[in-house]
VMD Tcl script that draws the C-alpha trace (Angstrom):
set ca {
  {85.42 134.05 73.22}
  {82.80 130.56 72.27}
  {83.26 127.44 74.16}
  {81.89 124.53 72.04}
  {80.39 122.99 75.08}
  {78.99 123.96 78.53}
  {81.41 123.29 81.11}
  {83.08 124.78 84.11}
  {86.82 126.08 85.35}
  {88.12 124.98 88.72}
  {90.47 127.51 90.25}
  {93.13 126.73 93.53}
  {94.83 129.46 95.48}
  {96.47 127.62 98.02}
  {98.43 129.12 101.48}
  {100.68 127.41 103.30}
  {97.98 126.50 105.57}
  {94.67 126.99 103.42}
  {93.62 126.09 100.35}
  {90.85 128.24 99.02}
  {88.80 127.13 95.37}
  {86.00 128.50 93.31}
  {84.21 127.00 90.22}
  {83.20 129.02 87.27}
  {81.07 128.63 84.70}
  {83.57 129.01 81.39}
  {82.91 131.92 79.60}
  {83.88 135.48 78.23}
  {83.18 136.82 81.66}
  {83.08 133.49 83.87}
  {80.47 133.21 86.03}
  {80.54 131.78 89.87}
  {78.96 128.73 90.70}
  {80.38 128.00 94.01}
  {83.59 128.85 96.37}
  {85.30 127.95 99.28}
  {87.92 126.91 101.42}
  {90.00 124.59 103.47}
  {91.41 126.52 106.57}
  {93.52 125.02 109.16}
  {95.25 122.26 107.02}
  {97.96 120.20 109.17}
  {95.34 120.70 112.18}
  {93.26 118.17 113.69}
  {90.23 120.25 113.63}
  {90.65 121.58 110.15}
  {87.74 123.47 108.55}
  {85.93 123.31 105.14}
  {83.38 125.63 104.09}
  {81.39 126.61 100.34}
  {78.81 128.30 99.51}
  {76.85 127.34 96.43}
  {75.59 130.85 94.54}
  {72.51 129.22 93.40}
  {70.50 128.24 96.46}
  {72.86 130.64 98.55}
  {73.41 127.93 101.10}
  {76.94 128.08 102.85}
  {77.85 124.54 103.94}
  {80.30 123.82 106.99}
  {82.45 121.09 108.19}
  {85.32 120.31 110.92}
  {87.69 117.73 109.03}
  {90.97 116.47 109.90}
  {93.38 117.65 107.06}
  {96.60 116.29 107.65}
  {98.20 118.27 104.40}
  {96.63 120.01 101.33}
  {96.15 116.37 99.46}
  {93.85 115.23 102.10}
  {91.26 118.09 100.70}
  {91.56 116.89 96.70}
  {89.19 114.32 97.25}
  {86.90 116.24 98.81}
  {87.15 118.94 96.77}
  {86.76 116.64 92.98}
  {83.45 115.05 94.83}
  {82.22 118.41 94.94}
  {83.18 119.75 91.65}
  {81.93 116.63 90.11}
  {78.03 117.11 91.87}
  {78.40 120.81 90.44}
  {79.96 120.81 87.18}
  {78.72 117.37 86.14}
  {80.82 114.41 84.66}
  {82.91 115.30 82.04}
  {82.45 119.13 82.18}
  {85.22 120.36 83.90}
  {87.37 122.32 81.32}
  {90.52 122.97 83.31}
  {92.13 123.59 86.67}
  {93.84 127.23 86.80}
  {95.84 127.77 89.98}
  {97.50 131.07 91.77}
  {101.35 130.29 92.36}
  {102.59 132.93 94.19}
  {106.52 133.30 92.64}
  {107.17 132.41 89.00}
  {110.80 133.45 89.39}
  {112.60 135.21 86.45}
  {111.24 132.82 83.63}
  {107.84 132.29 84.62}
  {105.94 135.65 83.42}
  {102.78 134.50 81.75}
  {99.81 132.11 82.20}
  {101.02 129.28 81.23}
  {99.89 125.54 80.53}
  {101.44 122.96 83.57}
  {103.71 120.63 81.69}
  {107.01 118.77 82.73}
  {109.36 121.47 81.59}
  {106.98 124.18 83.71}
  {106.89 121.52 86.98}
  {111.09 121.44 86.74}
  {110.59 125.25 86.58}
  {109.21 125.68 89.80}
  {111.07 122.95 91.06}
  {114.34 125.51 90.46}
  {112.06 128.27 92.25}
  {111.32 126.30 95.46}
  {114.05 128.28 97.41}
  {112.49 131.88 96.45}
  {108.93 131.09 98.55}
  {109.45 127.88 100.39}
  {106.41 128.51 102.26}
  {104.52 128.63 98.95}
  {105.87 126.92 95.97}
  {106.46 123.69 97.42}
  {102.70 123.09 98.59}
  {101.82 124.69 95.19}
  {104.08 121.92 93.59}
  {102.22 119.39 95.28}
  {98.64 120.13 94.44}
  {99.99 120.87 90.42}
  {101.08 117.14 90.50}
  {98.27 115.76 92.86}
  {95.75 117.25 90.41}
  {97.65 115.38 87.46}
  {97.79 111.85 89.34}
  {93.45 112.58 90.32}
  {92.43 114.48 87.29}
  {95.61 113.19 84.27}
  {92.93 114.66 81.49}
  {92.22 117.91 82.53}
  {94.38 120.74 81.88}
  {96.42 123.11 84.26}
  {96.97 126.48 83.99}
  {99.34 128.08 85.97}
  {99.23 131.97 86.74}
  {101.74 134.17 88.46}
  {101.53 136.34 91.46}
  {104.98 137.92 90.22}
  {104.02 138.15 86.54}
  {102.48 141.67 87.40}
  {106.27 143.08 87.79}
  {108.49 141.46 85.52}
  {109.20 144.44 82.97}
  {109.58 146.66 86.18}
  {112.60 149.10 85.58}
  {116.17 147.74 87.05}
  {116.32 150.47 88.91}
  {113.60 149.20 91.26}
  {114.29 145.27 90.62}
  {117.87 145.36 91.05}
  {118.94 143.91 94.43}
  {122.16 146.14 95.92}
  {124.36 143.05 96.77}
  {127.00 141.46 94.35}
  {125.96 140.89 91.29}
  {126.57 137.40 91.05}
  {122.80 136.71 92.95}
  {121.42 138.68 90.12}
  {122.17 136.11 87.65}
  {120.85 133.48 90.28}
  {117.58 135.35 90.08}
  {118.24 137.17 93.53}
  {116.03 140.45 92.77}
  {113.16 142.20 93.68}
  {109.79 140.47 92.26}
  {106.88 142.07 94.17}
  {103.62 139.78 95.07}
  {99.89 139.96 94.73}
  {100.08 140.57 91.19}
  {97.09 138.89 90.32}
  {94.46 140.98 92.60}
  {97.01 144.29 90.60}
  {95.90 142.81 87.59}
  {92.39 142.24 88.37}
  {92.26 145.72 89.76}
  {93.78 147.53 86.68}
  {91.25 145.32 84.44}
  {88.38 147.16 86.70}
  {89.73 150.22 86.13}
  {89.95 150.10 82.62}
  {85.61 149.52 82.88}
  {84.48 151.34 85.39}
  {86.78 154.68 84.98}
  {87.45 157.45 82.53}
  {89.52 155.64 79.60}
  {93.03 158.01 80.57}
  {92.64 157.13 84.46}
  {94.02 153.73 83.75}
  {96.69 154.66 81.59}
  {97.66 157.85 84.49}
  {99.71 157.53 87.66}
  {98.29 155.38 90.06}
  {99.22 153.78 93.23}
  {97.16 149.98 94.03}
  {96.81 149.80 97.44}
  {96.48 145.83 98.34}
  {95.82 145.78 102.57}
  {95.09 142.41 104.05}
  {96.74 140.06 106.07}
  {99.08 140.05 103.19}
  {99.69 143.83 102.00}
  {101.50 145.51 99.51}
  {101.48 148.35 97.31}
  {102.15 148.94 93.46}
  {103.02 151.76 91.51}
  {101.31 151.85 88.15}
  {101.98 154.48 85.03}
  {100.99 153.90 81.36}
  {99.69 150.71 82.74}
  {102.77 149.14 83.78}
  {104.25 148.39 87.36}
  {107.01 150.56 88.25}
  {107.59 149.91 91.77}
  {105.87 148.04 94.74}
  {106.86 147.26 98.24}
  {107.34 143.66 98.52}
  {110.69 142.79 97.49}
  {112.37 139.10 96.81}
  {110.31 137.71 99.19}
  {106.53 138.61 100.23}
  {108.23 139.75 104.23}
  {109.20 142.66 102.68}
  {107.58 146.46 102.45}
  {104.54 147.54 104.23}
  {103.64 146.30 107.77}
  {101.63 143.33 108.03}
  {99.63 141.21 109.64}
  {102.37 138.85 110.82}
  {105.14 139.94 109.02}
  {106.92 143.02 109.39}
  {107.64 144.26 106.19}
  {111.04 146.07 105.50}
  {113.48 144.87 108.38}
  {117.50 146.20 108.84}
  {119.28 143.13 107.42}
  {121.78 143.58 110.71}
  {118.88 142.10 112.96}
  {120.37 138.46 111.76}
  {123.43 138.25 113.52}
  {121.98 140.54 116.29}
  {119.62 138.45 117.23}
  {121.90 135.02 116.73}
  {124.38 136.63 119.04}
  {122.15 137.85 120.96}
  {119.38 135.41 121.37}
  {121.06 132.39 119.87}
  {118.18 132.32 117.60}
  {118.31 130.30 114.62}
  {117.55 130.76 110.85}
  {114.87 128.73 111.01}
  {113.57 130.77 114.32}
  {114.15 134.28 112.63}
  {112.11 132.56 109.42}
  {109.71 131.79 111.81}
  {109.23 135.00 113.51}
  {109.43 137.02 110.02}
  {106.53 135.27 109.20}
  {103.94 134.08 111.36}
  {105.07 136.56 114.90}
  {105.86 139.87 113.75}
  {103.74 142.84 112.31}
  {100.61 144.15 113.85}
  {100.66 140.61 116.03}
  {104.28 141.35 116.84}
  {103.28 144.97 117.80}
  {100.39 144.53 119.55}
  {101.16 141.01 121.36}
  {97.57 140.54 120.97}
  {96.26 140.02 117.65}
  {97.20 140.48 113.93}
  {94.03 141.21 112.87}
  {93.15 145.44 112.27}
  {89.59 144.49 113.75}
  {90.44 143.45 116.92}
  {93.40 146.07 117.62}
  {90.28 148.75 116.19}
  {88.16 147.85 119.26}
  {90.93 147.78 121.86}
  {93.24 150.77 120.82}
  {91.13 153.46 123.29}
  {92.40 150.64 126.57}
  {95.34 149.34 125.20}
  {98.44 151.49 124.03}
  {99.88 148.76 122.52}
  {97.22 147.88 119.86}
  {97.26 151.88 119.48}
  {101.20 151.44 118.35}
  {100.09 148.78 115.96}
  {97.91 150.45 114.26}
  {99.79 153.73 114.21}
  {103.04 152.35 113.06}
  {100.80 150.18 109.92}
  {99.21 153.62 108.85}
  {102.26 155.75 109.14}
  {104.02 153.05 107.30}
  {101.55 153.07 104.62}
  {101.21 156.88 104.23}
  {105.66 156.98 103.68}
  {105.17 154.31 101.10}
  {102.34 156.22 99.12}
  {104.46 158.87 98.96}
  {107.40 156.96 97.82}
  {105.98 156.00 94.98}
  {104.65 158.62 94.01}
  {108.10 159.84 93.90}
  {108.69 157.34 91.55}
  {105.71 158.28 88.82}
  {106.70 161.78 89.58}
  {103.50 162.73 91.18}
  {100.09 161.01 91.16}
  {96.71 160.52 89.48}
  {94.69 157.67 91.55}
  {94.95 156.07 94.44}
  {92.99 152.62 95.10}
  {92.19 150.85 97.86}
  {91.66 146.90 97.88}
  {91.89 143.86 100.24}
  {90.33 142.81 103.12}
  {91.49 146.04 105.22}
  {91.28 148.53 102.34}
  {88.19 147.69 101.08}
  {86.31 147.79 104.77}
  {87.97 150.09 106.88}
  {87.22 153.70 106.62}
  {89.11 154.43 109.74}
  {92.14 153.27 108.19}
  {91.71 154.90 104.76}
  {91.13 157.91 106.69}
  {94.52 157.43 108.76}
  {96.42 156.92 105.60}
  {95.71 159.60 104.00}
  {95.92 162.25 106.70}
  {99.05 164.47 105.65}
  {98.48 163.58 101.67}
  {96.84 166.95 101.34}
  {100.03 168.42 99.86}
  {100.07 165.65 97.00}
  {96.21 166.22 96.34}
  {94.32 163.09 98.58}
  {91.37 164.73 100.31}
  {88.99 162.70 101.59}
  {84.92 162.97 101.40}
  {84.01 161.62 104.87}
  {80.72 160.75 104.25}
  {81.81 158.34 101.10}
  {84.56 157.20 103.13}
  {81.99 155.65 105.38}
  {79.92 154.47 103.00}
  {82.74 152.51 101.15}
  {81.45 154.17 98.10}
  {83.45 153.25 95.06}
  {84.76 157.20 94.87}
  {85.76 158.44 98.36}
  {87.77 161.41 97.27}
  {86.36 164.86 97.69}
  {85.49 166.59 94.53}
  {87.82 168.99 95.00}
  {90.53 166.82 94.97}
  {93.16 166.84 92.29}
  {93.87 163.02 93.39}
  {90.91 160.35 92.52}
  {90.90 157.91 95.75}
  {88.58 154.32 94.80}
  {87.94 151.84 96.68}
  {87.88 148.43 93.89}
  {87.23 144.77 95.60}
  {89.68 142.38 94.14}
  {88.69 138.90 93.54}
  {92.01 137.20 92.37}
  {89.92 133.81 91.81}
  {87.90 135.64 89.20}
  {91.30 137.16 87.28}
  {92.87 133.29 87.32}
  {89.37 132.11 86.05}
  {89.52 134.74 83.14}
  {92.66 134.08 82.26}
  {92.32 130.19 82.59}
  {89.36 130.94 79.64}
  {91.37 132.90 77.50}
  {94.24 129.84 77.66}
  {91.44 127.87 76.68}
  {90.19 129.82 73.93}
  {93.39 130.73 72.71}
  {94.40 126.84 72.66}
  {91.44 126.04 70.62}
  {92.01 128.56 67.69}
  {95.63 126.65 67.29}
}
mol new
graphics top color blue
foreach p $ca { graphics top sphere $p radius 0.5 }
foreach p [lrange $ca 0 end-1] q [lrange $ca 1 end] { graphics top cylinder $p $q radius 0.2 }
display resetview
């Protein structure tokens, strides 16, 4: 891939309540020249961080961000001190639901916008604020390109059998189906795979393991999703943070009758009060429930309950490969905690996960024991380096046209 010119890629992932960047250098392999993020947006005492890669200096700031527009200014003054005038090549963001059309990288244009206008309704905690920075960034920036990238492009070509919804058919042709999330760290991962393991172990049976605040799993043979946990929305599958993962549908009209609560209550709670939070009444985060557990039964339950969870949906799909090959571990949680890569897998033994304790500890990139007939790795993610690659190949691609 050549670049005629020096220059540099912005790249958004943006929350409901954060908007996280990072600016690359454009290349083959894109290079980082800075990150950050806005945290706390719609708060008074909002917070804006970055750290610039080539002094190493992290800069802070308290800000009042009334919504995500208030940060574009801020954000283009910075890109424009660090990419210089002129150089900035394109914008590529991570929208987290693409719905049934949307399955590629794909340039932001009219027709796209009306696109994901039609998909507000599948994330309305996402899309919409994703909408709005796509057409901020046209008004602020009208000459640089977009690049849009899917968080649900990872499962399109799934297998009905593990896409189709069982509820009248008439929502499938809606769209109403499962889609699965955090595609683009799956991607990433699979990418790292392919260069850092034996040439068949990417093109075996493996299960991605993507714990965070957010978590989800994907099942992965001859390179192509099979399964994962998350379902039409990103509430559903593994416990979370704050969200509680597979629920009995009946809780909706218990819970109305019940406790008169609302849709927009239950929406509420689904998102933002259940989970390890929900659990544990304390905190969502596995750090804090880690350091409490031995005093407090119920960050114990938490933390049981998220692991146990975990192990039944490793199994699952392995069911659904017919038996299994690797197992990774990624995100915040997976990547850091030993103690709850250790729970997890406690029980595999029949399917071949055994553990090397002191790797484990070490967060060495293979924690499986050599004896084990299942290879267990623990990959970083970095879903703003994926978007950035891909962003360059759009760009590349564009130019041999």
């Amino acid at each position: 891939m050549l670049f005629s010119s020096p220059g540099c890629v912005l790249i958004i992932n943006a929350g409901s309540s954060s908007l996280k960047f990072a600016l690359y250098r454009a290349a083959a392999e894109p290079t980082l020249v800075l990150a950050g993020k806005f945290d706390r947006v719609h708060l008074a005492d909002g917070h804006f961080s970055w750290h610039d890669v080539a002094t190493g200096q992290t800069h802070r700031r308290v800000l009042q961000l009334p919504d995500h527009a208030a940060c574009l200014p801020i954000l283009t003054e910075l890109v424009e001190t660090h990419a210089g005038s002129g150089e900035l090549l394109a914008i590529g963001h991570r929208v987290v639901h693409g719905g049934p059309r949307l399955v590629e990288p794909a340039r932001v244009t009219p027709a796209l916008l009306a696109e994901l206008e039609r998909c507000r309704n599948f994330a309305p905690l996402h899309v919409p604020v994703q909408l709005m920075i796509l057409e901020a960034f046209g008004r602020v920036l009208p000459r640089v390109p977009q690049v849009a990238c899917f968080d649900t492009a990872f499962h399109a070509h799934m297998p009905a059998v593990a896409h189709i919804l069982p509820i009248p058919r008439r929502f499938y042709e809606q769209g109403v189906r499962r889609y699965g999330f955090h595609g683009l760290s799956y991607t990433y991962l699979m990418e790292e795979l392919r260069r850092i393991a034996d040439p068949d172990a990417a093109s075996g049976r493996i299960v991605l393991a993507h714990l965070g605040n957010g978590a989800s799993m994907a099942a992965v043979s001859g390179g192509q999703s099979v399964d994962t946990t998350m379902g039409f929305t990103p509430a559903a599958g593994l416990v979370m943070s704050t969200r509680p993962g597979d629920l009995d549908p009946g809780l909706v009209s218990y819970l109305h009758d019940v406790e008169g609560m609302s849709f927009d209550e239950f929406h509420r709670m689904i998102n933002g009060q259940s989970g390890l939070l929900g659990i544990s009444e304390t905190s969502s985060d596995v750090r804090d429930l880690l350091l409490h557990e031995e005093t407090d039964p119920r960050a114990a339950e938490a933390l049981a309950v998220f692991c146990y969870q975990a192990r039944k949906w490793i199994g699952a799909l392995a069911a659904a490969m017919e038996g299994l090959d690797t197992l990774v571990f990624s995100g915040g949680i997976g990547e850091n905690s030993p103690v709850i890569r250790t729970r997890v897998c406690e029980g595999l033994e029949f399917m071949g996960i055994a553990l090397d304790p002191a790797r484990n500890v070490a967060n060495a990139p293979v924690i499986s024991a050599d004896h084990a007939r299942v290879t267990v790795r623990v990959i970083p993610t970095d879903e703003e380096k994926l978007i950035a690659r891909q962003t360059c190949r759009m760009l590349c691609d564009e130019s041999k046209l």
